[in-house]
C-alpha positions as CSV (number, residue, x, y, z in Angstrom):
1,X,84.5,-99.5,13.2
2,X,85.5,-96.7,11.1
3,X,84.8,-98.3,8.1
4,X,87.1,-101.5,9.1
5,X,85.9,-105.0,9.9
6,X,88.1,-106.4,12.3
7,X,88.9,-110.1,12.2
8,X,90.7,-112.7,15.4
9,X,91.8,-116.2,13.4
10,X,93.7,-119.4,13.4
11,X,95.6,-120.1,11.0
12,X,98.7,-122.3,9.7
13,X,100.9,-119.9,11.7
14,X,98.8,-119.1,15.2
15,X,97.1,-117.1,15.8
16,X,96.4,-113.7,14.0
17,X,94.6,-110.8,14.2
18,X,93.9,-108.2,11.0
19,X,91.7,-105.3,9.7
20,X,89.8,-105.6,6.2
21,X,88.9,-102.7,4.6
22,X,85.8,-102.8,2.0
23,X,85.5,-106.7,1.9
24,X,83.5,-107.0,-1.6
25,X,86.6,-105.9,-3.1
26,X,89.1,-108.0,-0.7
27,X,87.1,-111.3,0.1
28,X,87.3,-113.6,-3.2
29,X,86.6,-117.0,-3.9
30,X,90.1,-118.4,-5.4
31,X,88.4,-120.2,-8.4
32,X,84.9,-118.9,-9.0
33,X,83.8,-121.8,-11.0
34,X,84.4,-124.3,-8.6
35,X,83.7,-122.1,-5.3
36,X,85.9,-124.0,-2.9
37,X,88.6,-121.7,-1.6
38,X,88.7,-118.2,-0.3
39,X,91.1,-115.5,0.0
40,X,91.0,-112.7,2.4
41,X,93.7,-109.7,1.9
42,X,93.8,-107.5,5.1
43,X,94.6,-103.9,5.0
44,X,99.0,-104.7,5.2
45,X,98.4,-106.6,1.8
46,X,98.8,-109.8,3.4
47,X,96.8,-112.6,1.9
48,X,95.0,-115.6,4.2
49,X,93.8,-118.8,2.6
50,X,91.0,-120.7,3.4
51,X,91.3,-123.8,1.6
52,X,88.0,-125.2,2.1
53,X,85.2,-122.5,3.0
54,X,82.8,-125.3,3.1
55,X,83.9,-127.0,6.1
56,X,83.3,-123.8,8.2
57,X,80.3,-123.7,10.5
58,X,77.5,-121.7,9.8
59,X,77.9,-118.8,11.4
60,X,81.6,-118.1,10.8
61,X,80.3,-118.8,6.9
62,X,78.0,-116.4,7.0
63,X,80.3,-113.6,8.1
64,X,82.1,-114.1,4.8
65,X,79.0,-115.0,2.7
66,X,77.5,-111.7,2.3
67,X,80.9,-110.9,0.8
68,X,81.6,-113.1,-2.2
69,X,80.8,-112.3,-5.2
């Protein structure tokens, strides 16, 4: 909407919901040699971790896939 992607997750703290703005500039993989970790920054500057991208299922995955670089 708008230009925003809107994401509802889980994370260490509860339950969170946030808006991303242009994702291919705010969806990275923390080390991109070894492709393991991903970091999301919403539209506040906050910063979400996924530790291990790999054990997401396939569909969630591919929300973020199209993304990384």
């Amino acid at each position: 909407r708008m230009g925003y992607q809107y994401y509802e997750v889980i994370t260490n703290a509860g339950k969170r919901e946030f808006a991303l703005r242009d994702a291919s500039r705010n969806i990275r993989y923390v080390n991109p040699e070894k492709r393991g970790a991903v970091q999301i920054r919403d539209i506040d500057g906050n910063r979400y971790l996924i530790d291990d991208f790999d054990s997401f299922d396939i569909q969630s995955r591919k929300k973020i896939e199209a993304f990384l670089v």
